[in-house]
TIVEX-653484 format. One line per 4 residues: number of its first residue (from 1); for each residue x, y, z of N, C-alpha, C. Coordinates in steps of 0.1 Angstrom, whole numbers. Example, Ala and Ser with C-alpha at 12.3 -4.5 7.8 and 13.67 -1.06 7.14 Angstrom:
2
1) 132 -57 78 123 -45 78 132 -33 78; 128 -22 71 137 -11 71 129 0 79 .
END
This chain:
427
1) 643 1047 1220 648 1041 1208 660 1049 1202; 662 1063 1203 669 1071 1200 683 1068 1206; 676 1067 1218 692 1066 1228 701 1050 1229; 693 1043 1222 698 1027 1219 708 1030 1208 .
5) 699 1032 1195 706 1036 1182 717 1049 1180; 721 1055 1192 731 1063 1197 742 1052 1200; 737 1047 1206 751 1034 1212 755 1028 1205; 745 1024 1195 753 1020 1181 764 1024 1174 .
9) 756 1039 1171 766 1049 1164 782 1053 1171; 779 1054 1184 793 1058 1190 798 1047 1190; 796 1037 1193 806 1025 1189 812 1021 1180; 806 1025 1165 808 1024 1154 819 1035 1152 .
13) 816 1046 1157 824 1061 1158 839 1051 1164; 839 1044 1175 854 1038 1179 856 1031 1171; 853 1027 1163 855 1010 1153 863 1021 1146; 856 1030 1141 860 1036 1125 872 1047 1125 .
17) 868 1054 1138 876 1060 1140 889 1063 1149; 892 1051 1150 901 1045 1163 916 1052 1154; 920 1053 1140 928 1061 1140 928 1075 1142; 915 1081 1140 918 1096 1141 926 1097 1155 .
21) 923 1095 1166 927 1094 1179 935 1091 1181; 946 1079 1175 959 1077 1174 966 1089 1166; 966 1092 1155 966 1099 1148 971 1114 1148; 956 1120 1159 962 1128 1160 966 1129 1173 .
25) 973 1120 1181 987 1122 1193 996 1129 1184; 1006 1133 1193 1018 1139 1187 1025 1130 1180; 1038 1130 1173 1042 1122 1165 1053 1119 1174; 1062 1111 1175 1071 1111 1188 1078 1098 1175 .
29) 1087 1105 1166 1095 1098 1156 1111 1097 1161; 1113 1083 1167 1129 1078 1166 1142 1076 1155; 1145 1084 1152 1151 1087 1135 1145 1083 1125; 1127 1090 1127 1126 1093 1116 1114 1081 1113 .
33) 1109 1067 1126 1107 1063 1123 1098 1056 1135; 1083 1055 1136 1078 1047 1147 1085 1032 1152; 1084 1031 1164 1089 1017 1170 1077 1009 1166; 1086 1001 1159 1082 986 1151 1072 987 1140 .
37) 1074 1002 1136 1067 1003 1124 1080 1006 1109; 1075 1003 1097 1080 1005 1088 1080 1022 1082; 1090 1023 1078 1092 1038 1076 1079 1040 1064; 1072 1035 1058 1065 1035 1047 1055 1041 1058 .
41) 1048 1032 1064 1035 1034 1074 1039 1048 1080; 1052 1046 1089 1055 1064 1090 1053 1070 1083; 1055 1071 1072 1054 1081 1060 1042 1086 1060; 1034 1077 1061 1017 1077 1056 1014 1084 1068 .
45) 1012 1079 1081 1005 1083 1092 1013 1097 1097; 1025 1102 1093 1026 1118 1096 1021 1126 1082; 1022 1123 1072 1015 1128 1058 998 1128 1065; 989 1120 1068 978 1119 1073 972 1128 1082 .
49) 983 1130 1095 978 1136 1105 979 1153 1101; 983 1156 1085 989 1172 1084 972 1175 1073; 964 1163 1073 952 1165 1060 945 1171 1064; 937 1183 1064 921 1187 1065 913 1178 1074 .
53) 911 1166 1063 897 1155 1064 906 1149 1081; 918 1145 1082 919 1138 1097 917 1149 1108; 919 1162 1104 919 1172 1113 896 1176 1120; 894 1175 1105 877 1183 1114 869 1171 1115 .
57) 874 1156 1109 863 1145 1109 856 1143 1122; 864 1143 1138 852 1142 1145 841 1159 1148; 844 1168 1141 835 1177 1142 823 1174 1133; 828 1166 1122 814 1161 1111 810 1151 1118 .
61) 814 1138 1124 809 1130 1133 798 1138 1141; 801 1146 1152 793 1153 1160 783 1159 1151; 784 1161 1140 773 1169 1129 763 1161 1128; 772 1152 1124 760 1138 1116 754 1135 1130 .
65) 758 1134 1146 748 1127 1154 737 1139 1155; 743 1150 1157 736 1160 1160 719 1162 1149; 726 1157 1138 712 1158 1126 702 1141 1129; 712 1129 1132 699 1121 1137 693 1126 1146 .
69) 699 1133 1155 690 1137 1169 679 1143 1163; 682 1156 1158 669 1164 1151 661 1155 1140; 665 1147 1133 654 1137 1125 647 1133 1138; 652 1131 1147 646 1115 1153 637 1126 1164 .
73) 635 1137 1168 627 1148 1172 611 1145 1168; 604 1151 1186 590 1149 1178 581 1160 1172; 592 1169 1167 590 1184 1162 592 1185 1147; 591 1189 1134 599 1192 1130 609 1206 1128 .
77) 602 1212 1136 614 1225 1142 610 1225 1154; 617 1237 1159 612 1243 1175 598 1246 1175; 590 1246 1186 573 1255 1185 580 1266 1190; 572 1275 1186 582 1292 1185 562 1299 1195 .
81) 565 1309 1203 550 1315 1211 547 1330 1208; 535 1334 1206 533 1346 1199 528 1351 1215; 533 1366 1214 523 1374 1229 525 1385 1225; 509 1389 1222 502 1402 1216 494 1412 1230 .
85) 494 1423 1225 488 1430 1239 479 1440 1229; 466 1446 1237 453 1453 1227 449 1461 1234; 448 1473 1234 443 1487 1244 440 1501 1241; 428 1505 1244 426 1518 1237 431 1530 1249 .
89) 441 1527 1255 443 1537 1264 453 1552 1255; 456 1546 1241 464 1556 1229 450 1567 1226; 432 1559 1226 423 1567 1218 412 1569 1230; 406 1564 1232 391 1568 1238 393 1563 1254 .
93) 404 1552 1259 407 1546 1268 394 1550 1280; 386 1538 1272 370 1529 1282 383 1520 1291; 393 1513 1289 392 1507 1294 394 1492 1288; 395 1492 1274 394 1478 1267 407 1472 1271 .
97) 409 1463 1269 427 1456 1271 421 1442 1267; 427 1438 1259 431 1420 1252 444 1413 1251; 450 1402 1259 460 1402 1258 465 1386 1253; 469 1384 1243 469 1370 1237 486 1364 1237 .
101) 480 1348 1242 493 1343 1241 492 1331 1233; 501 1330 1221 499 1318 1215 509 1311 1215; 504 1293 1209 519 1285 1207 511 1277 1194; 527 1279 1187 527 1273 1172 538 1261 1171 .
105) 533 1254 1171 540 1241 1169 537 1232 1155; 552 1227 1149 548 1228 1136 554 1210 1138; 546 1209 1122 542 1190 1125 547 1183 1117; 554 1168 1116 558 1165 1103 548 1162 1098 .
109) 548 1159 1083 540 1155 1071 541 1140 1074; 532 1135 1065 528 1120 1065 545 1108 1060; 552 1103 1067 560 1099 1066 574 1105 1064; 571 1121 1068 585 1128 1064 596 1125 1078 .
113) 591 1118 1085 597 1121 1103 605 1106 1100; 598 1095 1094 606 1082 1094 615 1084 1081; 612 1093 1072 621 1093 1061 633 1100 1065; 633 1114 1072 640 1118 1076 651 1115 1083 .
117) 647 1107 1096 657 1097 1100 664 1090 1088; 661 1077 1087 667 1069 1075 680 1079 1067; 675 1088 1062 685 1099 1054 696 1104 1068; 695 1104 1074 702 1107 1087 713 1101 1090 .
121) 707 1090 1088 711 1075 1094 719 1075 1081; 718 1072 1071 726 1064 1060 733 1074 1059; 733 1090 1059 744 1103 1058 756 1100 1066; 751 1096 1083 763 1088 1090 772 1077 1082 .
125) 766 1067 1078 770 1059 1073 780 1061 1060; 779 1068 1054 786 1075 1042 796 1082 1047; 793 1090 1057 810 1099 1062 818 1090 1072; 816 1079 1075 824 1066 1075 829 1060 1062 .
129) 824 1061 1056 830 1051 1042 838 1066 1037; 831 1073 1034 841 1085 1026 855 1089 1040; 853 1088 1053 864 1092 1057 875 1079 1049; 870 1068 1052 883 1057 1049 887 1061 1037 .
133) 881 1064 1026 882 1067 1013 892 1078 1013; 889 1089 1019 899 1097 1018 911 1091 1027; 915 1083 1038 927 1075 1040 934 1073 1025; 928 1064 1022 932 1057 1008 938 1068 998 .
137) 931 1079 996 936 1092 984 947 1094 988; 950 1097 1004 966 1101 1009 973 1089 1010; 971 1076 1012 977 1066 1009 984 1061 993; 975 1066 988 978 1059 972 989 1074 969 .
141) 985 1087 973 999 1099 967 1012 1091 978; 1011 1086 991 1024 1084 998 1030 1073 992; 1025 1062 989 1031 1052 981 1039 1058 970; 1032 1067 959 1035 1069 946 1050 1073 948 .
145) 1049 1084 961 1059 1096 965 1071 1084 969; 1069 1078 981 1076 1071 987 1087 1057 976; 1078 1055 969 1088 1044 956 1092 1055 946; 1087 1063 941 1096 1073 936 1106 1080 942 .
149) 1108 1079 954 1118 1085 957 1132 1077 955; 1128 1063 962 1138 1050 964 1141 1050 950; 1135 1049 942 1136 1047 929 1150 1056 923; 1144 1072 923 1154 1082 925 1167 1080 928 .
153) 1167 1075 943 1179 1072 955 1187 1062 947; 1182 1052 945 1189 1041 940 1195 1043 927; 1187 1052 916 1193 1060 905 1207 1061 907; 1205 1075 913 1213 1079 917 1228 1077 924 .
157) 1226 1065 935 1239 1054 938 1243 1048 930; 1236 1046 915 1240 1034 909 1249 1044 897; 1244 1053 896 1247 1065 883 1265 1068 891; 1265 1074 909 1279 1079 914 1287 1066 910 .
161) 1281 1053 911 1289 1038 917 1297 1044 896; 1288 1041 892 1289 1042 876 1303 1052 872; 1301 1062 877 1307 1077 877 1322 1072 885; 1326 1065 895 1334 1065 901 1345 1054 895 .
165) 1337 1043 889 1347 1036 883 1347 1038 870; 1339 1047 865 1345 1053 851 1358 1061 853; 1358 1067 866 1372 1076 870 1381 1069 869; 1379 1056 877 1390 1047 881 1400 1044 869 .
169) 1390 1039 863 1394 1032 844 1399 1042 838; 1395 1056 840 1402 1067 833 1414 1070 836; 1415 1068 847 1430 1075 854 1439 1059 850; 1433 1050 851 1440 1037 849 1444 1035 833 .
173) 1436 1042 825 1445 1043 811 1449 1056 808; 1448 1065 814 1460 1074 815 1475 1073 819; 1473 1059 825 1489 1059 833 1490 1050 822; 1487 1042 815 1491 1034 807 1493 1041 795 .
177) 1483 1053 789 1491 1058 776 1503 1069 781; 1505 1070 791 1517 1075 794 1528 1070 790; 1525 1055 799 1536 1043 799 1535 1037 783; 1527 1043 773 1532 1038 757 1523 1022 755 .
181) 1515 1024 766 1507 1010 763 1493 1011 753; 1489 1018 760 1475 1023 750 1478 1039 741; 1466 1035 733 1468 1052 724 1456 1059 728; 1462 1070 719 1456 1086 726 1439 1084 724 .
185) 1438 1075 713 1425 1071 713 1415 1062 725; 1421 1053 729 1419 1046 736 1415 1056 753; 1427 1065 754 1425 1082 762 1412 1086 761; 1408 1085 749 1399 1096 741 1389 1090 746 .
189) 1385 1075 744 1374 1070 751 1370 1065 762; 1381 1064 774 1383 1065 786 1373 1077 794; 1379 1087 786 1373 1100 791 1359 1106 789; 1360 1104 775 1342 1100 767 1334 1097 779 .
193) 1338 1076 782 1325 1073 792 1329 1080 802; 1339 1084 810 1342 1094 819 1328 1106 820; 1330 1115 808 1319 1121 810 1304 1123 806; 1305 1110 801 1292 1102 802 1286 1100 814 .
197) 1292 1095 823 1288 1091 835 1287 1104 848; 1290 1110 846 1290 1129 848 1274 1129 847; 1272 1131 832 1261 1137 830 1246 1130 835; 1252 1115 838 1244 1105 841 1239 1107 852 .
201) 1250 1113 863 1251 1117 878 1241 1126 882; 1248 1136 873 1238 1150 873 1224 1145 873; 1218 1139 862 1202 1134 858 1198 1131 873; 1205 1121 875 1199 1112 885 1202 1119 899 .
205) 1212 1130 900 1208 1136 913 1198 1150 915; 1196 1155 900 1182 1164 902 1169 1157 902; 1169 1144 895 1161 1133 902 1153 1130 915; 1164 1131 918 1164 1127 935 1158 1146 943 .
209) 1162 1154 940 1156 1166 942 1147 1164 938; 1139 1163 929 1132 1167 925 1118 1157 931; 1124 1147 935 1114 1136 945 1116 1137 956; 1128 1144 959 1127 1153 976 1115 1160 980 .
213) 1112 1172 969 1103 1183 970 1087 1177 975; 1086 1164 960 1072 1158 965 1070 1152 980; 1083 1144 979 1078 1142 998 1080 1149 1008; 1085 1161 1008 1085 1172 1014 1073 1176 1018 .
217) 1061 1182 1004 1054 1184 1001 1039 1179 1011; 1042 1163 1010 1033 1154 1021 1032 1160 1037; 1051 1156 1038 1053 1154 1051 1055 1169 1061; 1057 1179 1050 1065 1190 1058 1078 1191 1061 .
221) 1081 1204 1061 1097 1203 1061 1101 1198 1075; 1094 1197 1088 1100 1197 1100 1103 1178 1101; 1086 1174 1094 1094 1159 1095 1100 1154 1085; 1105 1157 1074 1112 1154 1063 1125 1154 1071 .
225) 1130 1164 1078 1141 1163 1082 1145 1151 1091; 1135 1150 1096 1132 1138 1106 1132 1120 1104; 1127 1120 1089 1120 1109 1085 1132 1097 1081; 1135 1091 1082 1144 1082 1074 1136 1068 1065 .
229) 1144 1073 1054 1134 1061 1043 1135 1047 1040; 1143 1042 1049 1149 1027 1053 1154 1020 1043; 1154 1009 1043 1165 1000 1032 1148 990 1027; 1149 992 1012 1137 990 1007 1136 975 1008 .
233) 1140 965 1014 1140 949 1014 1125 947 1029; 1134 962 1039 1122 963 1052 1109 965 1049; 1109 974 1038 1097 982 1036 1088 976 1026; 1090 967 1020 1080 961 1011 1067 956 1014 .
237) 1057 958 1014 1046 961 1021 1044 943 1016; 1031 938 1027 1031 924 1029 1021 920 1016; 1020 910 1012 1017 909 1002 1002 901 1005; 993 905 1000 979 904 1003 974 890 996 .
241) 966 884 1000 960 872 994 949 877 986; 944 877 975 939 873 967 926 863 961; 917 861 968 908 848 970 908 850 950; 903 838 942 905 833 930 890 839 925 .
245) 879 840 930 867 842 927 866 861 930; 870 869 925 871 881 930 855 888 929; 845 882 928 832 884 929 828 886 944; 836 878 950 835 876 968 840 889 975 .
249) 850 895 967 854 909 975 842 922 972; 840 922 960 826 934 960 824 944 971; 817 942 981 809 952 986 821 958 993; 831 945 999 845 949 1010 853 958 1006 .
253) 849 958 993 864 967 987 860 983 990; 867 994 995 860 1004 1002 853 1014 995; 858 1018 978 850 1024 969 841 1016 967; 835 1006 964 829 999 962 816 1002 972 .
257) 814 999 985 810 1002 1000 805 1018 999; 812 1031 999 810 1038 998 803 1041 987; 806 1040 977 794 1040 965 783 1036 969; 781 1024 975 767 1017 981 763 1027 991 .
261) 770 1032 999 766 1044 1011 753 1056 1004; 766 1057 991 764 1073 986 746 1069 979; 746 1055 976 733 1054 967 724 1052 977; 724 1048 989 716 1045 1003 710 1061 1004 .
265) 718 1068 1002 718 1083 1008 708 1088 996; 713 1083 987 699 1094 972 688 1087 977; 691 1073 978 675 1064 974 665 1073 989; 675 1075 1005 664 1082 1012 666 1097 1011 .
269) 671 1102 1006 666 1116 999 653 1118 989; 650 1108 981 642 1104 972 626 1105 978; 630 1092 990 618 1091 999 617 1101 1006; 624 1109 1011 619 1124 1019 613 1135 1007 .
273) 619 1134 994 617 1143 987 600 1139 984; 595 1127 983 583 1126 978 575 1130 987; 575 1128 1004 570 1130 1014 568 1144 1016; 574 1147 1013 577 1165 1012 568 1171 1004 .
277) 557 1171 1004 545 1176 995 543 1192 992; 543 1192 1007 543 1213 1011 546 1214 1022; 545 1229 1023 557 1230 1035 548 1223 1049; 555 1225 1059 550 1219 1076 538 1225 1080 .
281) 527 1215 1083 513 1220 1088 520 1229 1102; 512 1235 1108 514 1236 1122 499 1239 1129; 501 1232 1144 491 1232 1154 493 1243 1160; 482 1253 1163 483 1267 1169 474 1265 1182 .
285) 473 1271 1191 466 1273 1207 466 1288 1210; 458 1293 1212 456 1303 1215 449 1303 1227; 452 1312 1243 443 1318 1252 441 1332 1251; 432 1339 1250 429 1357 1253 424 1359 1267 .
289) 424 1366 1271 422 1370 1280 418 1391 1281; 404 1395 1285 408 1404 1278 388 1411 1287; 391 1427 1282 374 1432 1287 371 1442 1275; 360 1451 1276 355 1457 1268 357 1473 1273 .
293) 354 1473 1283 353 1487 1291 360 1486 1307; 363 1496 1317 363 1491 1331 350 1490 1337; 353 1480 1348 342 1474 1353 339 1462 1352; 341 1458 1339 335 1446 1333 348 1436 1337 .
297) 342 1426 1343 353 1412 1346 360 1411 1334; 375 1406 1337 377 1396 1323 379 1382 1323; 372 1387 1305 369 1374 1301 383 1365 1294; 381 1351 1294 394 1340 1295 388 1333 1281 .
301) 393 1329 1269 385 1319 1261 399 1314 1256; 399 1300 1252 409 1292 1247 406 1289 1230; 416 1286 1224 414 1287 1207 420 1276 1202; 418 1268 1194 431 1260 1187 427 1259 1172 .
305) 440 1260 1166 436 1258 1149 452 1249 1144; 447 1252 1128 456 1240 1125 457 1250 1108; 472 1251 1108 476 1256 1094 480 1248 1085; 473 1245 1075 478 1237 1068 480 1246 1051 .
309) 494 1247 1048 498 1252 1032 494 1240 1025; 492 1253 1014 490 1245 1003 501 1239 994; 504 1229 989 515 1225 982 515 1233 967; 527 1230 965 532 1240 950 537 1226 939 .
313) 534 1224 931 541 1209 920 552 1214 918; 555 1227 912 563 1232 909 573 1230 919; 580 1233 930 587 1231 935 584 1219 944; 579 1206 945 583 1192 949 588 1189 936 .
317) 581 1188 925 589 1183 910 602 1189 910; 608 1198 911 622 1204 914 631 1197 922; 622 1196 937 630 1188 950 629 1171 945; 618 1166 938 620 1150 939 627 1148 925 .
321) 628 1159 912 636 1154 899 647 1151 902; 655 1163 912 667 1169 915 673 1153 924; 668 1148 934 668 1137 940 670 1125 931; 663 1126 921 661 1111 917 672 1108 906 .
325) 676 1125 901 689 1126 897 699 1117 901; 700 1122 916 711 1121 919 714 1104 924; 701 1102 925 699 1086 929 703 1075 916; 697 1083 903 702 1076 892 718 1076 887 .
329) 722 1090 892 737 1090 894 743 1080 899; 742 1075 909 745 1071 921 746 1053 914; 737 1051 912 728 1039 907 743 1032 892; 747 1045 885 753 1041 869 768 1037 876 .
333) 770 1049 881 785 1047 888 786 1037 899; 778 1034 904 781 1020 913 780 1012 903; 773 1011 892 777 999 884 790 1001 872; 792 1008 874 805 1011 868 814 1011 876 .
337) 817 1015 886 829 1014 894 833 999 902; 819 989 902 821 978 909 827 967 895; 828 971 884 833 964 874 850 965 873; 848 982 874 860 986 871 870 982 881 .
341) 870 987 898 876 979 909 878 963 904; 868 957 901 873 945 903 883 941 891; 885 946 881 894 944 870 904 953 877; 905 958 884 915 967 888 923 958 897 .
345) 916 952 905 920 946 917 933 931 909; 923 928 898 925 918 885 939 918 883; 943 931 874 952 934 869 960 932 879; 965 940 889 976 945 897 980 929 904 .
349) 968 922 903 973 909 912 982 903 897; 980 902 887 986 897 876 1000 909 871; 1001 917 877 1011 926 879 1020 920 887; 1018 922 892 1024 915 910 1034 902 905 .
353) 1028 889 899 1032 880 895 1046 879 884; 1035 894 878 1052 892 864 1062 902 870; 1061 910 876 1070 918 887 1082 908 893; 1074 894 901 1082 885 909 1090 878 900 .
357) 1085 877 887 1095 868 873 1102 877 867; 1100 891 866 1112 897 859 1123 903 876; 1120 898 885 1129 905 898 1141 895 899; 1134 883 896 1144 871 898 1152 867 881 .
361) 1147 869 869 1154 874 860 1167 884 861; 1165 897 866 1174 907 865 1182 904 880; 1179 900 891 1190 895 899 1200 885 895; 1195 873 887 1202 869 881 1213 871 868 .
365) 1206 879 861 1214 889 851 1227 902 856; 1221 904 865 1228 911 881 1242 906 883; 1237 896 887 1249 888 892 1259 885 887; 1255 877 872 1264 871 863 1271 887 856 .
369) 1263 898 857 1274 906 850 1283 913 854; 1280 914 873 1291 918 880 1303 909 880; 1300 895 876 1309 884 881 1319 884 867; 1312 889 858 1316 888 843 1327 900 843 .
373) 1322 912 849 1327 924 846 1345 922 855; 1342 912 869 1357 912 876 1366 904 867; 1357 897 858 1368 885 851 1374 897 837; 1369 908 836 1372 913 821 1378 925 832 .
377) 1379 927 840 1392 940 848 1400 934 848; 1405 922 853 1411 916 860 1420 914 845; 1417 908 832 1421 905 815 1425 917 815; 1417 932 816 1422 939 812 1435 946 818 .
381) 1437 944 831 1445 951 835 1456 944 837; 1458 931 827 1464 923 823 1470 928 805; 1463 929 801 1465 933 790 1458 923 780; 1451 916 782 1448 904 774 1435 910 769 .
385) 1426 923 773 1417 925 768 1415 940 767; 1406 943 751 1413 957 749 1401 969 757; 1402 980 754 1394 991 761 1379 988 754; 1381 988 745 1362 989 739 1359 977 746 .
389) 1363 968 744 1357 958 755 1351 956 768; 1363 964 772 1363 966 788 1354 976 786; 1350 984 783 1340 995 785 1323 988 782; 1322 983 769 1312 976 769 1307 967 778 .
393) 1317 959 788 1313 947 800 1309 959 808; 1317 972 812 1316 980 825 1300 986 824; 1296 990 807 1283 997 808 1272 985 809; 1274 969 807 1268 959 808 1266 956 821 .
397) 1273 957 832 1274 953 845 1263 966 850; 1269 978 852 1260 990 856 1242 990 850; 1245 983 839 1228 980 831 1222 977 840; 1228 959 843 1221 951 846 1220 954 866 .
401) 1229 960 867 1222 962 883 1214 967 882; 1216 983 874 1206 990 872 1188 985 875; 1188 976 859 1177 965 862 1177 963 869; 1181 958 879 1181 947 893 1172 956 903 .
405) 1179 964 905 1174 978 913 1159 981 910; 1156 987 900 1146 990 895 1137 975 896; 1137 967 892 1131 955 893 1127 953 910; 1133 955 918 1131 956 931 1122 966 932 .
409) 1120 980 931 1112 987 932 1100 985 925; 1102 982 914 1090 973 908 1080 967 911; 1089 958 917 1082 944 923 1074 952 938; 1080 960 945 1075 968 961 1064 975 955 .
413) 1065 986 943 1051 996 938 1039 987 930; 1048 969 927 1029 961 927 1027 957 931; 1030 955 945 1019 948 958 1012 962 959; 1023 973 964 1015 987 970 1004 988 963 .
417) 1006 987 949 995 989 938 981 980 943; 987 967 945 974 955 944 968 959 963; 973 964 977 971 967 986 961 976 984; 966 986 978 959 1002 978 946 998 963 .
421) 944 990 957 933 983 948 923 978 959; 927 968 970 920 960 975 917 970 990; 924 984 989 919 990 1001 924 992 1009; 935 989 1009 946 982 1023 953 996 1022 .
425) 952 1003 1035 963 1011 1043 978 1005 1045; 989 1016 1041 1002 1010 1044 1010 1005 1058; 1015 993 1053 1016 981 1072 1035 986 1070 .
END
């Protein structure tokens, strides 16, 4: 029976753990980025392979089978053998000699051997759900890292783009108050947004440092150098369906699952703890063999007893309070966390939606102000339109890309959000 419900488990071991094994292969990154994967999933699966938990999981694997094995034992420890020897050859030496050999073999209690298992068995089952779980912890910091950076990046392009045609415009009414067309004021505020857009630069390129360091942080410095963060239209992670009745997803969702693991695991702790009365009887055998004096043949006699301890209240009430604790623990927070997930799940899909209506808002806002901003250069360096004008359309135009931009990243950190809600590793 043991060796059937082994083949279970190791099969389940390949189901579950078919990334560790990919995983941890070497990383063999083409600037920066697996073939035919998205730099995002890159991101994640070398951040992954540098964690603790992907590094010793199949040594807990081998733990957990190694403890069904011993539940599932028809011992509850090893029998351990006593060999004693008895002789008056130290005092009067007639000649006595006794020489004993015993075996102590110790026994489970009344249902502690089936309880034991079960607790075995659902312990496995739990460091499958908690490995995925911890997937998820380093998935949800790689996302966070990964859109803050773009975010940063794009700042930052939009702050230099900003920065460079505030030069343009500057040096372009410099030659004009030269030439007696504009005045020193008009100078004055040329230069203003001029170093406005400076300071703008600066912001937004310690920014960008400063969301360097976090994904550094993940990845390491050897593949950070390596990694390239692609053009964010590639990397928008696929956008998940949603079933309308979100009562259906429950158990699937992986916190959710694992919670149910963790309360599997108190409820047979519980049942071992009760079974657990006092400590392990044990069966003893004894042969002697042994004489009185020389001369006398020796005699052979066989023995068997049975140790049975007495139980203590005091310490089962300790072992089954301490249990039932933890079962009741187990019991509030699975009902709290399966409410909370699923409003969670709720939100981010209702996130998602108004993301896709403000993306297509500010692209259109985008558009029209770039389009707006060539018709007021084109006036101005005409003369038909004055500087405060032209400055107002120029920080109008940079807004609304701005927007645009950001609204993009927006829209990519609420799927990630609603993926990493519903459990989903980054594709």
């Amino acid at each position: 029976m043991l060796r059937e419900y082994s083949g279970v488990v190791r099969r389940c071991v390949i189901q579950f753990t078919g990334l560790v094994f990919i995983l941890g292969s070497p990383i063999a990154l083409a600037n920066g980025e697996r073939k035919g994967e998205s730099a995002l999933k890159s991101f994640y699966e070398s951040s992954w392979e540098r964690q603790p938990d992907s590094k010793s999981y199949q040594y807990r694997v081998e733990a957990a089978l190694a403890r069904q094995k011993i539940a599932s034992s028809l011992l509850v420890s090893p029998a351990s053998v006593e060999v004693s020897q008895k002789t008056d050859r130290a005092n009067s030496n007639q000649g006595a000699s006794e020489t004993i050999l015993g075996l102590n073999i110790p026994l489970w209690l009344w249902n502690e051997r089936s309880s034991s298992i079960n607790l075995a068995d659902a312990e496995y089952k739990k460091l499958l759900s908690q490995y995925y779980l911890s997937q998820l912890r380093i998935a949800a910091e790689v996302r966070d890292a990964y859109w803050n950076y773009q975010k940063s990046k794009i700042e930052s392009d939009l702050a230099l783009r900003r920065h460079e045609n505030a030069k343009s415009l500057a040096l372009d009414v410099e030659k004009r108050f030269k030439a007696g067309d504009l005045s020193r004021a008009d100078l004055h505020q040329a230069n203003g947004a001029l170093a406005s857009s400076e300071a703008f630069l600066v912001e937004a390129q310690a920014n960008v440092i400063n969301a360097e360091q976090r994904v550094r942080s993940l990845l390491g410095s050897e593949y950070f150098r390596k990694i390239q963060f692609g053009d964010i239209d590639k990397n928008i992670e696929p956008l998940p369906k949603v079933p309308e009745k979100l009562s259906g997803l429950d158990s699937s969702l992986p916190i959710v699952a694992a919670l149910i693991d963790q309360l599997e695991v108190s409820k047979k702790a519980v049942d071992l703890a009760k079974s657990q009365t006092r400590p392990s009887p044990q069966l003893q055998i004894w042969t002697t063999k042994g004489r009185e004096v020389y001369g006398v043949p020796y005699q052979q006699s066989v023995a068997i007893g049975l140790v049975i301890p007495f139980g203590s209240d005091a310490r089962n009430t300790n072992r089954l309070a301490s249990a039932t604790a933890e079962m009741v623990d187990s019991e509030i927070r699975l009902s709290y966390e399966r409410e909370s997930v699923l409003n969670n799940v709720e939100s981010n899909a209702a996130l998602v939606k108004s993301a896709q209506m403000k993306l297509a808002a500010a692209d259109k806002r985008s558009n029209l102000a770039n389009e707006t901003r060539q018709f007021f250069d084109k006036s101005f360096r005409l003369g038909e339109t004055d500087l405060p004008t032209r400055l107002r359309i120029e920080l109008e135009a940079v807004d609304a890309s701005r927007q645009a931009a950001i609204a993009k990243i927006n829209y990519a950190v609420s799927v990630s959000n609603l993926r990493q809600a519903l459990g989903l590793l980054p594709e």
